[in-house]
N, C-alpha and C positions, 0 to 999 in steps of 0.2 A: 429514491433520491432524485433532485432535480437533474434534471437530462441537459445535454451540453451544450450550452450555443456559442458559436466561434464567433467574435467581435468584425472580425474584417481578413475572411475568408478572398478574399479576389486579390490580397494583399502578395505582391512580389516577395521574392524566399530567398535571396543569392546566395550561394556560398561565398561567406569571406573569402580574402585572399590571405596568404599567409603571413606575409608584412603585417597585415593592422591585426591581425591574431597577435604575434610575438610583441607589438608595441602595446599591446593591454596589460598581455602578461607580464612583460618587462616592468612593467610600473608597480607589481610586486615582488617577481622573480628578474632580479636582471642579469641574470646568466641565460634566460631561457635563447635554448637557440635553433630549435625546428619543430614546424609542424608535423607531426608521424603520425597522423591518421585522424579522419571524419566519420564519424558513426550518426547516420540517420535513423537508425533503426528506435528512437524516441519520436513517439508521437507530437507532442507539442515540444522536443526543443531538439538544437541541434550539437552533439559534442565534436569538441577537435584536442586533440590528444599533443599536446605537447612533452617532446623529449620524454614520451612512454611512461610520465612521473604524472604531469600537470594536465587536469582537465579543465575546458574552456568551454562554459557550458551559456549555449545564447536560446533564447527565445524564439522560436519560428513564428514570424509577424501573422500567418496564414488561419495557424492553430494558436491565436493567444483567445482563451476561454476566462470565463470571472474565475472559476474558483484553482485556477493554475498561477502561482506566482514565484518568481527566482526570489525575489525580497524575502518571498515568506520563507520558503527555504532556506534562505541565508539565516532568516532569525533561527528558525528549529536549529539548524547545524552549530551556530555561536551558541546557542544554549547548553547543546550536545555535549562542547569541545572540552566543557570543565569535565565534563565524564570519561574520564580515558580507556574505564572497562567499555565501553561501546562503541564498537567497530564502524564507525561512519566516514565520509570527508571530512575534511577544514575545510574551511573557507579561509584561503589566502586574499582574495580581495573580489568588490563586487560595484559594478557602476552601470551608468549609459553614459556611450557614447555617440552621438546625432541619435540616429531611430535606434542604434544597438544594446540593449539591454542583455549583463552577462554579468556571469559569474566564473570566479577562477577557484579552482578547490584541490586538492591532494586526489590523485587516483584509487579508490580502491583494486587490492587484486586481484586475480581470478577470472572466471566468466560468469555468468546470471548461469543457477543452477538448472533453468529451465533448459537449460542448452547442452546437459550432460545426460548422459541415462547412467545417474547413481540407483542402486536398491539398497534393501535389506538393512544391514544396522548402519554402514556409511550414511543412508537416505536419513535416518533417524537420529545419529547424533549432530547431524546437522540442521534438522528440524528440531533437534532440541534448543541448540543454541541460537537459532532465531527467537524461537519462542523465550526464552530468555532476556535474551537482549530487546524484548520488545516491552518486556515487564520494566527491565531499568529503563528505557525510554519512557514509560508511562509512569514511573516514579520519582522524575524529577522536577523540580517546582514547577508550577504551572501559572504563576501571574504572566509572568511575560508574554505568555501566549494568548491571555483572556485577555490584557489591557491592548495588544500589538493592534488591533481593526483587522486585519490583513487576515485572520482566520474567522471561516464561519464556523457559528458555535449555535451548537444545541443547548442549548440556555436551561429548557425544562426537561420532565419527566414528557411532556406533551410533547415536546419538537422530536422527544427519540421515539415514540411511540409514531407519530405521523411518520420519520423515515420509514418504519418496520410495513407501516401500514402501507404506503407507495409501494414499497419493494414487492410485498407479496401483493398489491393488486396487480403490476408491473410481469410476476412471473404468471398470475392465473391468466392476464391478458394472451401472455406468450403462447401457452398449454394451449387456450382456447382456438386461436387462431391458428395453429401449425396439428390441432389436431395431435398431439404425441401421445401415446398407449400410456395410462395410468394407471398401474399394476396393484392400487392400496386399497384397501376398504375402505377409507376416508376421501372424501372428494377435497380437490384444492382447496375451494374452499371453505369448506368445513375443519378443514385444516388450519388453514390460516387464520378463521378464528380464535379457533382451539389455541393455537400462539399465541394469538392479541391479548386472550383473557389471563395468560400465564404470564405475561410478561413481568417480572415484580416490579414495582416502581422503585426508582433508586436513582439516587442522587451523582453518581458515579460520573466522572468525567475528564478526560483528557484529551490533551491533543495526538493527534493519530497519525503516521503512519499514511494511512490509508490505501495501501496498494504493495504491502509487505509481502507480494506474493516469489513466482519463481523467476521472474524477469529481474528484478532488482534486489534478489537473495544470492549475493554473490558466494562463490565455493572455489575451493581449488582443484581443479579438475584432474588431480591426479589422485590425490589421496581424500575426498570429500569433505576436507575442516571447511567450515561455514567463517568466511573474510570478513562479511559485513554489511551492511544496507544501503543501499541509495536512491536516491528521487526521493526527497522530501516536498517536493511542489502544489503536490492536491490537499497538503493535511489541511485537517478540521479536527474542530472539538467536539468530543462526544463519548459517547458508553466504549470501555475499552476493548468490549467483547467483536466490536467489529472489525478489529483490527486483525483478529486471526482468522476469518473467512476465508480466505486467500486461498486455503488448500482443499482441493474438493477430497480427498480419498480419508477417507475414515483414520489409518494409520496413521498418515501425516501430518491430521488436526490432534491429534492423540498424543502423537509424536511434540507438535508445537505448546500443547496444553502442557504437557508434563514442563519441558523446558519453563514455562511461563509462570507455573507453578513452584518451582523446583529451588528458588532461594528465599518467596514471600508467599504466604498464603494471599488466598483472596477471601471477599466476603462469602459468604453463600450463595446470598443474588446476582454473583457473578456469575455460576455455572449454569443456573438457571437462566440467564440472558444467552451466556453460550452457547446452550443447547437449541436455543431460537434461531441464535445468529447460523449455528449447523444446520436447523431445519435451512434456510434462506439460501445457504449453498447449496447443499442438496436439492431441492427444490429447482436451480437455477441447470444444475448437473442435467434432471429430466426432462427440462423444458427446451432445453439446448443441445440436444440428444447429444451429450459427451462419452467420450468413450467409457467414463467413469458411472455413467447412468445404472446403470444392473445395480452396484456396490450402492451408489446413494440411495436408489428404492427402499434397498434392504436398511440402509441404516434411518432412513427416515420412518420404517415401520417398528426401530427400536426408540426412537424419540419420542412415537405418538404417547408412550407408556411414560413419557414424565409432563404429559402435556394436561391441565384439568379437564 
């Protein structure tokens, strides 16, 4: 996939102050009445926590990129809201004001499960119901998304096959250059091939997600129930299958499949792309020496067997 270019990187960052924080919010919430915490730990935006209920989510001028948008996410999230089985924000309200571009939304609870050391069946029924809740998000109408501009959209069978085809040039470039020990009888790219020609063509498309991993898979840290989803800012349109990448350990994509599975079937040429979309994390697992690397070897030598 296209690689990132920030618009205007040398761009000043302030932290607001907390006055023109509460005078945004007020203009939906007007009881609001303090600001109780800034989380920068978001790459491209910055949130401020009002009254531990209302987040205040702005744009960091430094990191605005093309395919990062608070607009678009407002559109996903209002399309969301008629869905009330799916654990997302609201959006309470969304503007600029002079250079500040922001959104105000409902708190989800919890912490990003990345941030807990859950295992065993809590790690699981929590990846199920993401994977679930990713399936209803991917089966709710979808014009609004394809008329909006604001998403980029894989139009063809060709546009998703050229992502597939980046990606794995993208990972053999990595292997090649960092030199990483490659434990398989198949060479990368023989590999990677081997993917391109299985890929089934398929008409399959929605808007995604796309970063549904453990950062923004919120949980409640005491007892593991899965809260809910956020950052909708990068989505795009395209094969649904990419939307479960996100978890490199074999259990956990297993774990998300089953959930995903688990109130609608899918087509066939669904598991067949997903087992591509698995080769491509894995793949990313060995080339990125993660800790996870041993497990993805091994699971990418049980792939190559559904590969032509």
């Amino acid at each position: 996939m296209a690689k990132d270019v920030y618009l205007q990187p040398n761009a000043p960052d302030p932290v607001l102050n907390s006055e023109f924080v509460l005078s945004l919010v007020r203009r939906y919430v007007g009881d609001a009445q303090n600001v109780t915490g800034v989380d920068e730990s978001g790459g491209e935006a910055r949130v401020y926590l009002v009254d531990d209920q209302i987040v205040v989510k702005t744009q960091r001028p430094h990191r605005l990129r093309p395919r990062t948008s608070l607009a678009k996410e407002v559109l996903f999230l209002q399309q969301l809201a008629e869905h009330t089985e799916v654990a997302v924000p609201r959006v309470l309200g969304y503007g600029k004001e002079g250079s500040v571009e922001y959104t105000i939304m409902t708190r989800i609870a919890g912490v990003p499960m990345g941030n807990v050391a859950i295992e065993g069946e809590g790690r699981e029924r929590a990846l199920f119901a993401l994977g679930r809740t990713l399936r209803r998000i991917h089966r709710i109408p979808q014009q609004a998304f394809q008329s909006d501009g604001t998403f980029p959209v894989r139009h063809t069978f060709e546009d998703v096959r050229a992502d597939f085809r980046e990606t794995f040039d993208s990972l053999i470039e990595r292997l090649q250059k960092t030199n990483v020990p490659w434990n398989l009888p198949v060479s990368p790219e023989k590999l990677a091939e081997r993917a391109m020609d299985s890929l089934p063509v398929t008409d399959e498309r929605v808007a995604l997600h796309s970063n549904p991993g453990p950062t923004h898979s919120f949980i409640d840290p005491q007892t593991g129930m899965f809260l809910g989803l956020i950052d909708f800012g990068d989505a795009y349109i395209s094969h649904p299958a990419w939307d479960l990448w996100r978890w490199n350990r074999v259990a956990d994509r297993q774990a998300v499949l089953a959930g995903y599975t688990s109130e609608y079937a899918v087509p066939r040429d669904f598991l067949a792309t997903w087992r591509i979309v698995m080769l491509v994390a894995d793949m990313a697992a060995i080339a990125y020496q993660r800790e996870d690397a041993p497990l993805a070897t091994a699971d990418v030598q049980e792939l190559i067997n559904y590969l032509v």
